[in-house]
C-alpha positions as CSV (number, residue, x, y, z in Angstrom):
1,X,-20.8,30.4,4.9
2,X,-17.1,29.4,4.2
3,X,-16.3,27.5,1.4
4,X,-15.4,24.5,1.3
5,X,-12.1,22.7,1.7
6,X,-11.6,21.1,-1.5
7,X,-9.5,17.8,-1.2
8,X,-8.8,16.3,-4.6
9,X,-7.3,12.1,-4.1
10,X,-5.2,11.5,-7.3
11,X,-4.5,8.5,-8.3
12,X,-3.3,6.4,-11.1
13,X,-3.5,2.8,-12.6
14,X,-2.2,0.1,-10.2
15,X,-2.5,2.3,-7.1
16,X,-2.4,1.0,-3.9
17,X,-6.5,0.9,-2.8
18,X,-5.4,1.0,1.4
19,X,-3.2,4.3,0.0
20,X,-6.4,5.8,-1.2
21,X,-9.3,4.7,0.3
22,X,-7.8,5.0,4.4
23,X,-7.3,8.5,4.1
24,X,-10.7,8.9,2.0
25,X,-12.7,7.0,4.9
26,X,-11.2,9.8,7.8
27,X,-11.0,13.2,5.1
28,X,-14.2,12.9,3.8
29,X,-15.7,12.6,7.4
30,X,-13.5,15.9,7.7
31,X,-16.5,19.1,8.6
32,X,-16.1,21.1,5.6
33,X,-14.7,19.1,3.0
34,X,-15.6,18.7,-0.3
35,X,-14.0,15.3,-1.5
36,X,-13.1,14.5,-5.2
37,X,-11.5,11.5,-6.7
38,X,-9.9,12.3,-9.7
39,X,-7.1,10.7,-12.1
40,X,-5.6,12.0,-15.3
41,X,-8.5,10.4,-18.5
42,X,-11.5,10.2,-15.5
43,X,-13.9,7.3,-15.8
44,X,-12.9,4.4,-14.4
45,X,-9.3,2.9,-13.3
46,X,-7.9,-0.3,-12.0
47,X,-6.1,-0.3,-8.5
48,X,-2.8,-2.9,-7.5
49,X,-5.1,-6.0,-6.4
50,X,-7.7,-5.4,-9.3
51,X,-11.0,-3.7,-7.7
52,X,-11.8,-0.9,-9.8
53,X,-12.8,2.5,-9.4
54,X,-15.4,4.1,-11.4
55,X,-17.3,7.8,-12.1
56,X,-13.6,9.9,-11.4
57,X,-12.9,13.2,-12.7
58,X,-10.2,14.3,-15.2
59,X,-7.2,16.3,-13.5
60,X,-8.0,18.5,-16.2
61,X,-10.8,19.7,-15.3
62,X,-10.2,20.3,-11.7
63,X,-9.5,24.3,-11.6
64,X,-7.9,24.0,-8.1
65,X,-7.8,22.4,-5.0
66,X,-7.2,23.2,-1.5
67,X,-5.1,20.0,-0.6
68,X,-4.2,17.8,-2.7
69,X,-3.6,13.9,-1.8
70,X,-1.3,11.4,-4.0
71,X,-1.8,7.6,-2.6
72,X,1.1,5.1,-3.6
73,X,1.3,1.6,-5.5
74,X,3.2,-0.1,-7.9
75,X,1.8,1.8,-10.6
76,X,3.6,5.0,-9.1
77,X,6.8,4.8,-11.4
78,X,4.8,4.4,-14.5
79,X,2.6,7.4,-13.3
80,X,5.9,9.2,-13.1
81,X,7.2,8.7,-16.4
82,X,4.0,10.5,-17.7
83,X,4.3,13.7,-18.9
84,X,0.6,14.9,-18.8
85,X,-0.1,13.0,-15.1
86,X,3.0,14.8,-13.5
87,X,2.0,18.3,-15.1
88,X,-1.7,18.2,-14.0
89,X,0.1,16.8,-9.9
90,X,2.5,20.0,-10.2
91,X,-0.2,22.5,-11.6
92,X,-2.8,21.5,-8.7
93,X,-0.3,20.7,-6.2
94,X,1.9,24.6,-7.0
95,X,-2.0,26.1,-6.3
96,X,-2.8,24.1,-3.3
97,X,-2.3,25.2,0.3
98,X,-1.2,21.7,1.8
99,X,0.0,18.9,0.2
100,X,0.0,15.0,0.9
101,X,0.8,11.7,0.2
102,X,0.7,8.2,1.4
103,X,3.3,5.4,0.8
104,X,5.4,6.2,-2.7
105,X,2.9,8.8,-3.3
106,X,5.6,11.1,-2.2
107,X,8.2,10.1,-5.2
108,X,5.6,11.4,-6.8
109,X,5.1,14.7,-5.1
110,X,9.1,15.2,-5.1
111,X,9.3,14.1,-8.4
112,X,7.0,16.9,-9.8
113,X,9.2,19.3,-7.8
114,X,6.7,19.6,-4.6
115,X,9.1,18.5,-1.9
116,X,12.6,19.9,-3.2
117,X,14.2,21.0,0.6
118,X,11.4,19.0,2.3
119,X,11.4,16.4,4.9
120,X,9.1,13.9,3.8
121,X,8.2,10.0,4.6
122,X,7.7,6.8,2.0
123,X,7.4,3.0,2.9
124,X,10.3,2.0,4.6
125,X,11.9,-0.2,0.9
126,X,11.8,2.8,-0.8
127,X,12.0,6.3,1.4
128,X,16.0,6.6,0.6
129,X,14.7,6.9,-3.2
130,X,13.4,10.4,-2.0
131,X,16.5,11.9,-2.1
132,X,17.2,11.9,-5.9
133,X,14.7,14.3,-6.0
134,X,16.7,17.0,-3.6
135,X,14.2,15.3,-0.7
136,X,15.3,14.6,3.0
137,X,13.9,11.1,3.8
138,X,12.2,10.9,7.6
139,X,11.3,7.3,8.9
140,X,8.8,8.6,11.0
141,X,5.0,7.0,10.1
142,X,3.6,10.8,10.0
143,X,6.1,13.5,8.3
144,X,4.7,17.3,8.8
145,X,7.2,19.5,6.8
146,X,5.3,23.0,7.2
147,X,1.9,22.4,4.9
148,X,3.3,18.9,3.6
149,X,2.1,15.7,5.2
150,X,3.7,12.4,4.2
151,X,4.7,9.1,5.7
152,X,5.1,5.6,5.9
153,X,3.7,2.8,3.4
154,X,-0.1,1.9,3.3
155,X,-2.0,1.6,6.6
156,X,0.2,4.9,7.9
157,X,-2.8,6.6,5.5
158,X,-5.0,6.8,8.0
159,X,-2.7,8.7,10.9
160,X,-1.8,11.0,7.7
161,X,-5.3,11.8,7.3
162,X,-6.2,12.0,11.0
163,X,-3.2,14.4,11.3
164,X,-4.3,16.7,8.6
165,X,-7.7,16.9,10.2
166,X,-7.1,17.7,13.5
167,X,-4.7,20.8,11.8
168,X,-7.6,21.8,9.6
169,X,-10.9,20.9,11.6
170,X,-9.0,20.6,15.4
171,X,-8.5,17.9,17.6
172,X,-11.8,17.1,18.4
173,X,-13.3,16.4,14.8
174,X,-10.0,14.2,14.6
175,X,-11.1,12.3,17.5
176,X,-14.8,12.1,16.7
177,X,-13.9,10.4,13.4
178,X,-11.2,8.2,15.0
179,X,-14.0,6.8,17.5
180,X,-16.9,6.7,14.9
181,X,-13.9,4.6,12.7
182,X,-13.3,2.6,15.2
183,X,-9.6,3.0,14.8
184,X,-7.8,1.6,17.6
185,X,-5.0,-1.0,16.2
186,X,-3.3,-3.8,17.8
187,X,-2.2,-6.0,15.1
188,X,-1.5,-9.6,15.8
189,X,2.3,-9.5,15.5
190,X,4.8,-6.6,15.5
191,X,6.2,-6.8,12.7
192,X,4.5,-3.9,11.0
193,X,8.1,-1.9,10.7
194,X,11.7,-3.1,10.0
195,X,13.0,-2.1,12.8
196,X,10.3,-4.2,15.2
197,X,10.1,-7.1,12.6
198,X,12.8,-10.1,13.1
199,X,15.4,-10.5,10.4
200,X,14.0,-13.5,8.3
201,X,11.0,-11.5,8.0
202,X,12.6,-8.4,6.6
203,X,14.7,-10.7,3.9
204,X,11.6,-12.7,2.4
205,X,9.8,-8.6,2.2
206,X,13.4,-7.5,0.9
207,X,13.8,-10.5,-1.5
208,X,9.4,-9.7,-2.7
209,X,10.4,-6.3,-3.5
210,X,13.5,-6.8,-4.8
211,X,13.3,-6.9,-8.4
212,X,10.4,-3.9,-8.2
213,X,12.9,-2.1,-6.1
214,X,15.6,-1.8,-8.9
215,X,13.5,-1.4,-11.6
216,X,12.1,1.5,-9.5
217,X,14.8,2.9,-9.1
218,X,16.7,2.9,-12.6
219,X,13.3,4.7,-13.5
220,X,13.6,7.2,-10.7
221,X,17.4,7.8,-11.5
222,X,16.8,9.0,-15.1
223,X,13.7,11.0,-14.1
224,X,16.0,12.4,-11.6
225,X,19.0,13.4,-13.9
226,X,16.6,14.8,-16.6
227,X,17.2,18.5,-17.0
């Protein structure tokens, strides 16, 4: 029998939980994949909103992985500004034969040198970020850049992970696990991008992420401009 496809979810402290556990609900329905949560210390860690995951695995200890997949949140910059996290992302990630992210996940990705050259997504307040990092940013919701898959903020997680199966397992597994999900949106107002939502809606999102946003992104600059 083949082995298995090993998809390793890396996450971090303040991650986004919809980043994580979307994709997680459509990849581990994925025929032939063996799933593993995993962040840097293992044992247990606190998401954005405060539900907690428990029982995760070191990065350490993780020889390899077959894809890996880095969720987003607000957590991401501090995630990025540690040394050991962003080693243990580029080891896995440089060994790995496709590489993801959902939301900001992919500052991470570029900022561990994963995406230099790449077109790659990010939620919509923070995709031009990418670029620091030597990263074309794509507003699509879905980004396929050869064997990278990234996109838009949050809920896109689950058309990332649908994406990636029917390339891996084919169309029809992606469908099966689309049905059995369920997964058939029609949100009660569109609003769900900028370029859909009305203008006094985009300022009170602009205005909430603000201060976040520049903090973010003096972070990101010096990371950036670090030799």
């Amino acid at each position: 029998m083949a082995a298995p496809l090993r998809i390793v979810f890396i996450l971090y402290p303040r991650v986004t939980q919809l980043d994580f556990t979307g994709p997680y609900e459509v990849l581990s329905r994925m025929p032939g994949a063996e799933v593993i949560v995993a962040s840097k210390d293992g044992g247990a860690l606190v998401s954005e909103m405060g539900l907690t995951f428990t029982g995760l695995r070191a990065l350490a200890d993780i020889a390899h992985a077959d894809l890996i997949l880095v969720p987003g949140g607000p957590g991401q910059t501090e995630a990025m500004l540690d040394a050991v996290f962003m080693a243990e992302v580029k080891r896995l990630g440089e060994g790995a034969r496709y590489i993801a992210s959902v939301c900001t996940g992919s500052l991470i990705l570029a900022g561990a040198g994963l995406l230099k050259g790449k077109r790659a997504g990010c939620h919509w307040a923070y995709r031009d970020m990418l670029a620091m990092f030597g990263v074309t940013p794509d507003p699509a919701r879905v980004v396929r850049d050869g064997d990278v898959f990234t996109g838009g903020g949050v809920t896109a997680g689950i058309d990332i992970a649908l994406t990636i199966v029917a390339e891996l397992a084919g169309e029809r597994a992606a469908k099966v696990i689309q049905l059995a999900l369920e997964y058939a949106p029609a949100p009660p107002f569109a609003c769900g991008r900028p370029e859909t939502a009305d203008a006094e809606t985009v300022a009170a999102v602009q205005q909430l992420f603000a201060r976040f946003a520049a903090e973010r992104q003096q972070a990101l600059s010096k990371l950036a401009e670090a030799p």
